[in-house]
DSSP file (Angstrom, degrees, kcal/mol; ACC not computed):
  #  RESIDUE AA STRUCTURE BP1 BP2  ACC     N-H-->O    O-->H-N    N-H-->O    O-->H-N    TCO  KAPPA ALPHA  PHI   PSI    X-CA   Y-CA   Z-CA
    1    1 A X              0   0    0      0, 0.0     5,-0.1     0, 0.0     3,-0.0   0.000 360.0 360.0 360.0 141.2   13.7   32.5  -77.2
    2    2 A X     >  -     0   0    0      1,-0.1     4,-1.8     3,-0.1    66,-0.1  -0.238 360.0-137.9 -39.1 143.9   15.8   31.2  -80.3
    3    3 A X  H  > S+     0   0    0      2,-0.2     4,-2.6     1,-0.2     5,-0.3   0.940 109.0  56.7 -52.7 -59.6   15.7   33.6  -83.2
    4    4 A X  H  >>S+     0   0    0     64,-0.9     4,-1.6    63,-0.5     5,-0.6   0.938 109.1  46.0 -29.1 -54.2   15.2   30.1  -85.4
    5    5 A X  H >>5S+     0   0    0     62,-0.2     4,-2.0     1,-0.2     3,-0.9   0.935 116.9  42.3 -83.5 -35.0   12.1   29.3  -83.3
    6    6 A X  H 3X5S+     0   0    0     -4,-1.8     4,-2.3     1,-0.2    -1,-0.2   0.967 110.8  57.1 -51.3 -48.7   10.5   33.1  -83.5
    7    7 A X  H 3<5S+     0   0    0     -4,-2.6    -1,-0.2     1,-0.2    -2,-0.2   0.643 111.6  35.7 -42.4 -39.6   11.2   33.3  -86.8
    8    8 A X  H X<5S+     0   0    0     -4,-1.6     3,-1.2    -3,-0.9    -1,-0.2   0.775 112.4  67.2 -95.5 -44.1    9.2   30.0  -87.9
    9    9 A X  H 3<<S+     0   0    0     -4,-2.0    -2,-0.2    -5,-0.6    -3,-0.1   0.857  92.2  62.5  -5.4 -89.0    6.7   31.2  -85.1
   10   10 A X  T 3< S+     0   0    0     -4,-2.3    -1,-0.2     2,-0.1    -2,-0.2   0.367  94.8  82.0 -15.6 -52.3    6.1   33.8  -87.3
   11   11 A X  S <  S-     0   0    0     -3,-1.2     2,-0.5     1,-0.1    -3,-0.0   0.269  91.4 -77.1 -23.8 158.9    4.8   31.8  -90.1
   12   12 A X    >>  -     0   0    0      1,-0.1     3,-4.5     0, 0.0     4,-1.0  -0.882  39.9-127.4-112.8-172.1    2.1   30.3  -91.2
   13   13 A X  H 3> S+     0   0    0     -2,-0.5     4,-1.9     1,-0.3     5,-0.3   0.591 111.1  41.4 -62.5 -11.7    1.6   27.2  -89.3
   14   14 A X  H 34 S+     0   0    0      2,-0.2    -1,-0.3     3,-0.2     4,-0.2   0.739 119.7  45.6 -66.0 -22.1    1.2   24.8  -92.9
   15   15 A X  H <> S+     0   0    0     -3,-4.5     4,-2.6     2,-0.2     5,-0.4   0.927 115.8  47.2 -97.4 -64.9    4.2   27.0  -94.3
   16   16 A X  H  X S+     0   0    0     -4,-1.0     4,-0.6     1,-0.2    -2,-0.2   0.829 108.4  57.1 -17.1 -54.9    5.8   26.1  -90.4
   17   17 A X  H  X S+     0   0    0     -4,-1.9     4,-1.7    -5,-0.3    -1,-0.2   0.837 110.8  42.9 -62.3 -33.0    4.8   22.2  -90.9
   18   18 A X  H >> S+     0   0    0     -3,-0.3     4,-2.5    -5,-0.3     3,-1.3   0.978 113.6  46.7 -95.7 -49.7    6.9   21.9  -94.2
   19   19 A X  H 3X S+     0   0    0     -4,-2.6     4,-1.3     1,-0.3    -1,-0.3   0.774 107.6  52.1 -84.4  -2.2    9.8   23.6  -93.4
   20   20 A X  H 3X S+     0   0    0     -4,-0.6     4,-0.8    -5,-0.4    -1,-0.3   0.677 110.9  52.4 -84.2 -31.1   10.2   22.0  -90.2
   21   21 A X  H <X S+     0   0    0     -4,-1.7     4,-1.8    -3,-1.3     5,-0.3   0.877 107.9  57.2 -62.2 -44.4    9.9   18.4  -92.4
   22   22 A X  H >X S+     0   0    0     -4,-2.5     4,-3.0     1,-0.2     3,-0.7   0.953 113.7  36.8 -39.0 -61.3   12.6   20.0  -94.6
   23   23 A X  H 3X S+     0   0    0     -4,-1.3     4,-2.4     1,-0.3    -1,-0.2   0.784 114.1  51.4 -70.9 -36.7   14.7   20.3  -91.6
   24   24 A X  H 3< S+     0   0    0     -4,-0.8    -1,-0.3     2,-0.2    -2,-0.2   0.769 112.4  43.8 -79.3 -19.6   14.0   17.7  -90.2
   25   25 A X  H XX>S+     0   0    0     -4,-1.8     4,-2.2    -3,-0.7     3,-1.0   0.768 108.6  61.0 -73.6 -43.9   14.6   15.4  -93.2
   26   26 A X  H 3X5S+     0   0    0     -4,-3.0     4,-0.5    -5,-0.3    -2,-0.2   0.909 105.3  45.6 -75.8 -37.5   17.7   17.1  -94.0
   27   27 A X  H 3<5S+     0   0    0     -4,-2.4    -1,-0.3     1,-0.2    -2,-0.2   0.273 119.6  37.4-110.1  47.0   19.4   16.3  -90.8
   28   28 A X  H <45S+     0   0    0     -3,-1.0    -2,-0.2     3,-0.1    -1,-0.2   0.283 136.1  19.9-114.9  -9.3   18.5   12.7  -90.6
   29   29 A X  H  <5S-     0   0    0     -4,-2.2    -3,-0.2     2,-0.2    -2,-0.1   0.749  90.9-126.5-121.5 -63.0   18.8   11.8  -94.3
   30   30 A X     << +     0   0    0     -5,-0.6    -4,-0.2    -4,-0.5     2,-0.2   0.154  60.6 155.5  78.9  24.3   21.2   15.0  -95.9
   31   31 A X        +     0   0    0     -6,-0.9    -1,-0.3    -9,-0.1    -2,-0.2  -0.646  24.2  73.4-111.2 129.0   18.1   15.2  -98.4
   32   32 A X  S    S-     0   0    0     -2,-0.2     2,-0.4    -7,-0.0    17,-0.1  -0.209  81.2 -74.5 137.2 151.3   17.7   18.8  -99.9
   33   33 A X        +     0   0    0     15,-0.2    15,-2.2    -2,-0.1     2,-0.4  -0.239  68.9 147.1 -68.2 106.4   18.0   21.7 -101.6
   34   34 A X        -     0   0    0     -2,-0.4    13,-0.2    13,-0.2     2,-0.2  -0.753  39.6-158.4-154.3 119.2   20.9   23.1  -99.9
   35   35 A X        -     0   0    0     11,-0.5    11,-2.2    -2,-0.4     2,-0.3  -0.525  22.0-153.7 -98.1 154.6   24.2   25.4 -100.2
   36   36 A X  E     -A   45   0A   0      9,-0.2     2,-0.5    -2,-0.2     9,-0.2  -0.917   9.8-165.7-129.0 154.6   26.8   25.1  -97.8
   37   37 A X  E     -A   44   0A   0      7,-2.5     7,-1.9    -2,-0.3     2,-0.6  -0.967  21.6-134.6-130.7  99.7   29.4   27.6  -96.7
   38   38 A X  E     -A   43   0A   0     -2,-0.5     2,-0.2     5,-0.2     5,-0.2  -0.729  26.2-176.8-103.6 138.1   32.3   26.5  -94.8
   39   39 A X  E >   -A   42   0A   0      3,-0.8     3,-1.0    -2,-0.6    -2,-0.0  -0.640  45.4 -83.1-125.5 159.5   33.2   28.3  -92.0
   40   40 A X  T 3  S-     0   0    0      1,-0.3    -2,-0.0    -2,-0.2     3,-0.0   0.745 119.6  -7.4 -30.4 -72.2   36.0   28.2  -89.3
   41   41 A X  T 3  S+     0   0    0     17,-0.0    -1,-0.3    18,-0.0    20,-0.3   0.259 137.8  40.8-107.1  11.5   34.2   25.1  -86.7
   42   42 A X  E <  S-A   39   0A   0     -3,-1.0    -3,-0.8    17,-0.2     2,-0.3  -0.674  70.4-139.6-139.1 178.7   30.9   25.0  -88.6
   43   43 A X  E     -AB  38  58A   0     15,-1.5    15,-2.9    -2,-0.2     2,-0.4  -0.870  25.6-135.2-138.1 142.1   29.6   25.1  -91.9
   44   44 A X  E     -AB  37  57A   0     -7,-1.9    -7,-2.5    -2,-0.3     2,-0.4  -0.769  17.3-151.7 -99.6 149.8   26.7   27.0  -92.5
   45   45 A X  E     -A   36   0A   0     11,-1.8     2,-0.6    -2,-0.4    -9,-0.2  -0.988  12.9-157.4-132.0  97.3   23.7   25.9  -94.5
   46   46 A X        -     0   0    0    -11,-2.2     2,-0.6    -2,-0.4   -11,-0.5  -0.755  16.2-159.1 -62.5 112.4   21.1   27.4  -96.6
   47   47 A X  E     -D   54   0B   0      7,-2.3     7,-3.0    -2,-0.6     2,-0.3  -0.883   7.2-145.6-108.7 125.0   18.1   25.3  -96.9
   48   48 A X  E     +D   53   0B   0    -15,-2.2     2,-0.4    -2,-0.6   -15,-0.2  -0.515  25.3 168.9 -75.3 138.3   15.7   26.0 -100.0
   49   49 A X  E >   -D   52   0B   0      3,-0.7     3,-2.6     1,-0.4   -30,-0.1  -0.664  59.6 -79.2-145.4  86.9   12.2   25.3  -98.9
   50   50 A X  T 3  S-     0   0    0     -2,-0.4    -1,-0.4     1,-0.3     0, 0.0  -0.154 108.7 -16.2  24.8-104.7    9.9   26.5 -101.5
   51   51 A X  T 3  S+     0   0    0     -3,-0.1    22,-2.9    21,-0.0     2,-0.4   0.359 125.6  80.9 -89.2   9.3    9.8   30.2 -101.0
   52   52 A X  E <   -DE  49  72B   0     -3,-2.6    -3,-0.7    20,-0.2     2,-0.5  -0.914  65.8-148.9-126.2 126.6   11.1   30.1  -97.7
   53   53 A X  E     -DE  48  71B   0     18,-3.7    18,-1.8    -2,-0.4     2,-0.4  -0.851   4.7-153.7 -90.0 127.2   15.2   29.8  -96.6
   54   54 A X  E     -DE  47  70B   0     -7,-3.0    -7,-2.3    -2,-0.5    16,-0.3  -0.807   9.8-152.1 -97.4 140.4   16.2   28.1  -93.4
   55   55 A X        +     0   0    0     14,-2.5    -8,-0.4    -2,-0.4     2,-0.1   0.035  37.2 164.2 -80.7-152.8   19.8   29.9  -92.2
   56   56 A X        -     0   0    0    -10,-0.1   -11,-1.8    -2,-0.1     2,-0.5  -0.348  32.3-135.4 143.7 133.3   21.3   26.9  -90.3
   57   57 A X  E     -BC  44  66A   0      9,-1.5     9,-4.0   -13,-0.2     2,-0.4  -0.984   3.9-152.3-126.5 148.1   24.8   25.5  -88.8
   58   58 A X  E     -B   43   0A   0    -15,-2.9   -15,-1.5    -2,-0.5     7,-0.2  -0.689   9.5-171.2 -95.9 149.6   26.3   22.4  -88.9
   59   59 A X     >> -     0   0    0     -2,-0.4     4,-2.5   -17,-0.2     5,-1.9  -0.685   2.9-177.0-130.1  83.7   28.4   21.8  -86.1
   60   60 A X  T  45S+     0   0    0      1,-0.2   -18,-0.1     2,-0.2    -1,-0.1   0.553  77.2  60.4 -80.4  -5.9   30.3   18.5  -86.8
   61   61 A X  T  45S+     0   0    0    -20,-0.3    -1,-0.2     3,-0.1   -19,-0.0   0.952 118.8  30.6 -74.0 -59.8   32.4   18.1  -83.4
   62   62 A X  T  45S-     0   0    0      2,-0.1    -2,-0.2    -3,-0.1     0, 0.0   0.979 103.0-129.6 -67.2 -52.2   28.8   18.0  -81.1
   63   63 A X  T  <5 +     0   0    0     -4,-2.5     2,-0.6     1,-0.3    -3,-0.2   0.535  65.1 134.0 107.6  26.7   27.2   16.5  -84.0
   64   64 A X      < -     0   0    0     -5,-1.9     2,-0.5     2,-0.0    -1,-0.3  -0.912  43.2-155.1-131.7 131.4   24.2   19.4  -83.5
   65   65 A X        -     0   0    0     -2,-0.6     2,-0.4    -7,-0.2    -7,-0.2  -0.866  19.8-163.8-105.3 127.8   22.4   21.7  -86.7
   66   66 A X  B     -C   57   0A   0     -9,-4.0    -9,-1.5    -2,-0.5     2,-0.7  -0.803  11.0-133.5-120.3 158.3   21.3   24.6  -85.0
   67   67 A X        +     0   0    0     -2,-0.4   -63,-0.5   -11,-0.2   -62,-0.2  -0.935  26.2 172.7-132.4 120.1   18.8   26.7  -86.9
   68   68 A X        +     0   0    0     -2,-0.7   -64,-0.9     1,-0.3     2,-0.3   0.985  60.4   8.9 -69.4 -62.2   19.2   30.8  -87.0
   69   69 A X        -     0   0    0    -66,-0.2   -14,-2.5   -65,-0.1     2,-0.5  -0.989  43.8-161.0-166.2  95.5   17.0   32.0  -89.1
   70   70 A X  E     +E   54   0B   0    -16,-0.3     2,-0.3    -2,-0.3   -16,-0.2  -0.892  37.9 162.5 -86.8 114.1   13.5   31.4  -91.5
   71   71 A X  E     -E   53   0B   0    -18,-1.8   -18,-3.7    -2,-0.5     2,-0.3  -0.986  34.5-119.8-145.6 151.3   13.2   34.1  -94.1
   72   72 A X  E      E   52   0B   0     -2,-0.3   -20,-0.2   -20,-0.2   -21,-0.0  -0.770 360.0 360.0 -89.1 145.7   11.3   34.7  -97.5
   73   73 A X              0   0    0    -22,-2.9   -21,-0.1    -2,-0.3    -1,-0.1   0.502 360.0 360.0-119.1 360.0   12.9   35.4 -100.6
């Protein structure tokens, strides 16, 4: 299973619900708190979510944001 999907698993599932609106808002609008890192074919993406960081890549050839990583800070 994705690391992204244990990770958020992991959660819980109200803390799960929002950052999974985050994400999902952020790659259908670009709306969010969010540093970017550009990287060789990707750029990688920190998404702020209250307390909670999504890891993330942009992949602009496929056109796909793939999600690492959910952590607390």
């Amino acid at each position: 299973m994705p690391s992204g999907i244990v990770s958020l698993q992991r959660l819980h599932w109200r803390d799960g619900e929002r950052i999974d609106a985050a994400v999902q808002r952020f790659a259908t609008t670009g709306e969010g708190a969010v540093h970017r890192v550009p990287a060789d074919n990707a750029v990688i993406v920190r998404l702020r979510v209250g307390r909670f960081r999504v890891l993330a890549t942009l992949d602009p050839w496929d056109c796909v944001m793939r999600v690492w990583w959910v952590y607390v800070v």
